[in-house]
C-alpha positions in Angstrom: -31.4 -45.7 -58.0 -29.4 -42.6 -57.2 -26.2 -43.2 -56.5 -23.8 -41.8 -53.0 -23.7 -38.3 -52.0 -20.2 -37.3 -51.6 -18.8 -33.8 -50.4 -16.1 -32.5 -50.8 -13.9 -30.0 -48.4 -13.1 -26.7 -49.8 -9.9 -25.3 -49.2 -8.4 -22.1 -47.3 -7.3 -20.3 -49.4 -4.7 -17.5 -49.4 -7.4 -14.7 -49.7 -9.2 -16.3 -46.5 -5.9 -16.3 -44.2 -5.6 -12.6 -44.9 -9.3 -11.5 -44.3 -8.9 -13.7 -41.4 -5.3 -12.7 -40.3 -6.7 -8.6 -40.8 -9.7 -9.6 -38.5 -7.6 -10.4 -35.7 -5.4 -7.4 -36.4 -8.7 -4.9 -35.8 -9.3 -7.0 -33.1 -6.0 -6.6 -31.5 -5.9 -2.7 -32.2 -9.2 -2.0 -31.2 -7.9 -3.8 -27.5 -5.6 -1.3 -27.3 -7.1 2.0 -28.1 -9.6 0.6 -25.6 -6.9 0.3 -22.8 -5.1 3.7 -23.4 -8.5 5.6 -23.3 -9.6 3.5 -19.9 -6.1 4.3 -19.0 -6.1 7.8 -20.0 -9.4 8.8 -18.3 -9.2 7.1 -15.1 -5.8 9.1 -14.5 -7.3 12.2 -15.5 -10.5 11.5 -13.1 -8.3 10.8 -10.2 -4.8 12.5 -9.9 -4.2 11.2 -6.8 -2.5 13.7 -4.2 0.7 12.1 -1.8 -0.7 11.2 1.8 0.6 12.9 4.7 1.3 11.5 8.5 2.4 13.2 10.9 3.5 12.0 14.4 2.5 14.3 16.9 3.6 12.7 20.3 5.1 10.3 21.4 5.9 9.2 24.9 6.0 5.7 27.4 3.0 5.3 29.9 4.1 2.3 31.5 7.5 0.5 31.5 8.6 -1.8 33.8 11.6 -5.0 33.6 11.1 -8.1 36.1 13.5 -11.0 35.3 14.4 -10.4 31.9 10.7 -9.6 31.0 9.3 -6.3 29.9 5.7 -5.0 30.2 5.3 -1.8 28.9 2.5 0.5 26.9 3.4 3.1 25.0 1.6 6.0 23.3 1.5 8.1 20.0 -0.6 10.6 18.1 -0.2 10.0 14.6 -2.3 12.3 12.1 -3.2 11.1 9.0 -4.6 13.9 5.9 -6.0 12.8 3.0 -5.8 15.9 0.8 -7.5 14.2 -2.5 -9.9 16.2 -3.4 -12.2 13.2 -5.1 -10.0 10.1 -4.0 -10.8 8.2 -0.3 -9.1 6.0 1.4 -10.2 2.6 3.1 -7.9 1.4 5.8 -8.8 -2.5 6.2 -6.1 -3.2 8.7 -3.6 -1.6 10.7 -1.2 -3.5 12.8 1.2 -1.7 14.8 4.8 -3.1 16.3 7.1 -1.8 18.0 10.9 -3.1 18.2 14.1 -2.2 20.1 17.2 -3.6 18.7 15.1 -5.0 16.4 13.4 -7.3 19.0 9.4 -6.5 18.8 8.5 -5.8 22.4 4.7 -4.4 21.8 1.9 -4.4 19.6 -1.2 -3.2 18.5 -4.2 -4.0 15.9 -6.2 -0.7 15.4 -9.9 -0.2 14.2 -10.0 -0.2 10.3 -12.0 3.0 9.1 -12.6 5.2 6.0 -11.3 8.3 5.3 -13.1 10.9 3.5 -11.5 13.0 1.0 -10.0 16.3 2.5 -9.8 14.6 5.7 -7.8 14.8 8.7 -8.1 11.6 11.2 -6.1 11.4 14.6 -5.1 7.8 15.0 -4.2 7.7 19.0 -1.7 4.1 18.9 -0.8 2.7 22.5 1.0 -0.4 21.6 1.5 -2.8 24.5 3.9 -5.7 25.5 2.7 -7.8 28.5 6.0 -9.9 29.7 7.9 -10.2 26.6 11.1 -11.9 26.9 14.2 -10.0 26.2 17.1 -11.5 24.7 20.9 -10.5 25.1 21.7 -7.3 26.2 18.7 -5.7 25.3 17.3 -6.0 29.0 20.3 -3.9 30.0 20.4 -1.4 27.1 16.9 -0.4 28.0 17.6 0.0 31.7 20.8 2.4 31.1 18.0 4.2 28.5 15.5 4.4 31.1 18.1 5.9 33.1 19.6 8.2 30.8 15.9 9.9 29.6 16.1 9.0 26.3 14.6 5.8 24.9 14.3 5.2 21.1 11.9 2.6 19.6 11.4 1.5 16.2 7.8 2.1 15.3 5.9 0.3 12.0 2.8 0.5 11.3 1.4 -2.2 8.3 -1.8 -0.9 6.9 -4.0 -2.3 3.9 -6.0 -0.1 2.2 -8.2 0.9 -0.8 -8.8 4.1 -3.1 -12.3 4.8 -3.5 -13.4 7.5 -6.5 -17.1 8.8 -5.9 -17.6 8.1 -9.7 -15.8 4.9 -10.5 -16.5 3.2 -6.8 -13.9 1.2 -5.0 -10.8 0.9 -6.7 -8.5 -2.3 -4.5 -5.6 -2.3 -3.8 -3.3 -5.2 -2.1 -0.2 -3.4 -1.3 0.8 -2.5 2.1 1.6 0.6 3.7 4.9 -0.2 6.0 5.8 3.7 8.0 8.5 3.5 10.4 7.7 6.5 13.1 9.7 8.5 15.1 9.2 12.1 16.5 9.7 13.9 13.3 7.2 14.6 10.5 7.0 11.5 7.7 5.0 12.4 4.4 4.2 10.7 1.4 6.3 11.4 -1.0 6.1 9.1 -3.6 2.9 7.5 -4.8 3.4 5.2 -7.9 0.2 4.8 -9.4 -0.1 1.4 -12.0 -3.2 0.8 -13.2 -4.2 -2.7 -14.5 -6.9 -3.0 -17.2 -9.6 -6.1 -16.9 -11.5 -5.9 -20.4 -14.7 -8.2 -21.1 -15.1 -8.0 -24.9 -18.0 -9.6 -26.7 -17.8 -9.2 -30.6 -21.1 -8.1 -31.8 -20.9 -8.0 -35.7 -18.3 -9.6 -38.4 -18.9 -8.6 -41.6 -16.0 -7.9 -44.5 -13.3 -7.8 -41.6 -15.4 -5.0 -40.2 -15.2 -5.6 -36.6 -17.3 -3.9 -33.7 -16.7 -4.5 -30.4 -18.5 -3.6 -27.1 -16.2 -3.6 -24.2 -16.9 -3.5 -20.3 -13.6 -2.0 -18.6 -12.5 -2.0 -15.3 -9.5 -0.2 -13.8 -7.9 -1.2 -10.8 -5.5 1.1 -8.8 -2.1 -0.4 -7.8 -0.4 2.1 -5.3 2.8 1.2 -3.6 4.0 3.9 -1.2 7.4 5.8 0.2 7.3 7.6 2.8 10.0 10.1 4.3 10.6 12.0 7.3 13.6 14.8 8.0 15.7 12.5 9.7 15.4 9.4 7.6 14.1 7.3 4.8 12.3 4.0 5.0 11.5 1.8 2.5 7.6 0.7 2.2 7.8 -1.5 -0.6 7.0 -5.0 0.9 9.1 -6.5 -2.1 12.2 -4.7 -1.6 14.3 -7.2 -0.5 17.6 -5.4 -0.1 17.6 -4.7 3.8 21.6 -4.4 4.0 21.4 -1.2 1.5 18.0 -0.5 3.2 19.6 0.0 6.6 22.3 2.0 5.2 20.2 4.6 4.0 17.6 4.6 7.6 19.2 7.7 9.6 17.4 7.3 12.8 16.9 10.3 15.5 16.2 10.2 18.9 12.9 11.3 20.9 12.2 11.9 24.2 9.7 9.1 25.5 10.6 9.0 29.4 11.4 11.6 32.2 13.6 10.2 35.0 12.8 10.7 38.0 14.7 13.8 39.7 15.4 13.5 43.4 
């Protein structure tokens, strides 16, 4: 009668942990050549150019106070070039406010639509309050500016969009334009570019710490935006959160948005 099977465990041993340790060491360095070269060529593809808006007019259509309350529409021309030779532009949403003393007294949601590359679009804004309640003195301050023939708003315009590239398709982006207006010109003129690598690697053969990898990359475009007119500088980050030293640096100017009425 035979007598029990028994097995026994054999150990790691030192040479193992190395092979094993230099595996993961391939592995690793592999990752990153794979990165720099997805990082490398993307940039080289795109080069993305600094967008350029331009407010062309700017004036009120309708004002009018009644108890504290203000309905009024006003209306603005921006322009908006795209000068990317390769790279479009997606505009998802675009909401539009409008404050005085920073109280928002209109608004406006406009159409989202794609730019081409090399493209010039006129975006006509007409934000509109319909009986807004003022609060403090702001009632009175815009009467005496009424009166005067100057009025000066504080115009944003929020807008999320995405990068496309004709060879690499839609490239996302979540951060969000924020452009304060006023009758001056306001460019683009810092476009930080981050690009974030998603790798899919599948190992395809192991043999004497020989490693080959197949790798599916994606690259996705981060773009966060500044934008700067003659008169002033706004911030457009939406994570600054400084708005003290913020407001420090904001120079505002004045534009001409309403003719009194000469007798």
């Amino acid at each position: 009668m035979a007598g029990p099977i028994t097995t026994t465990s054999t150990p790691t041993t030192p040479r193992s942990r190395s092979a094993m340790l230099r595996c993961i060491a391939i592995t690793l360095l592999a990752l990153v050549i794979l990165v720099g070269l997805a990082v490398l060529i993307t940039w080289l593809a795109l080069r993305p150019n600094k967008l350029v808006y331009t407010v062309e007019t700017g004036k009120v259509e309708q004002f009018s106070i009644h108890y504290n309350r203000l309905n009024t529409t006003l209306g603005f021309v921006v322009r908006a070039y795209n000068p990317n030779r390769k790279v479009s532009v997606y505009y998802d949403s675009i909401d539009v406010s409008v404050t005085y003393d920073d109280q928002p007294i209109a608004f406006e949601t406009l159409q989202p639509f794609f730019q081409p590359h090399r493209n010039v679009t006129m975006l006509n804004v007409k934000p509109t309050g319909l009986a807004v309640p003022l609060q403090g003195s702001v009632s009175k301050d815009l009467r005496l500016e009424k009166s005067s023939g100057e009025m000066v708003f504080d115009v944003r315009i929020k807008a999320r969009i995405r990068f496309k590239e004709p060879n690499t398709g839609v490239l996302i982006t979540d951060k969000i334009l924020l452009l304060r207006l006023f009758e001056s010109d306001v460019m683009l003129i810092d476009l930080r570019v981050e690009y974030v690598i998603v790798v899919a690697v599948s190992v395809i053969l192991l043999v004497d710490s020989v490693i080959v990898v197949a790798a599916v990359v994606e690259t996705l475009v981060i773009a966060a935006a500044t934008f700067e007119t003659s008169d002033f500088v706004a911030a457009i980050d939406p994570d600054l959160r400084d708005a003290e030293e913020t407001a420090v640096q904001v120079q505002t100017s004045t534009v001409l948005l309403y003719e009194p009425r000469r007798s």
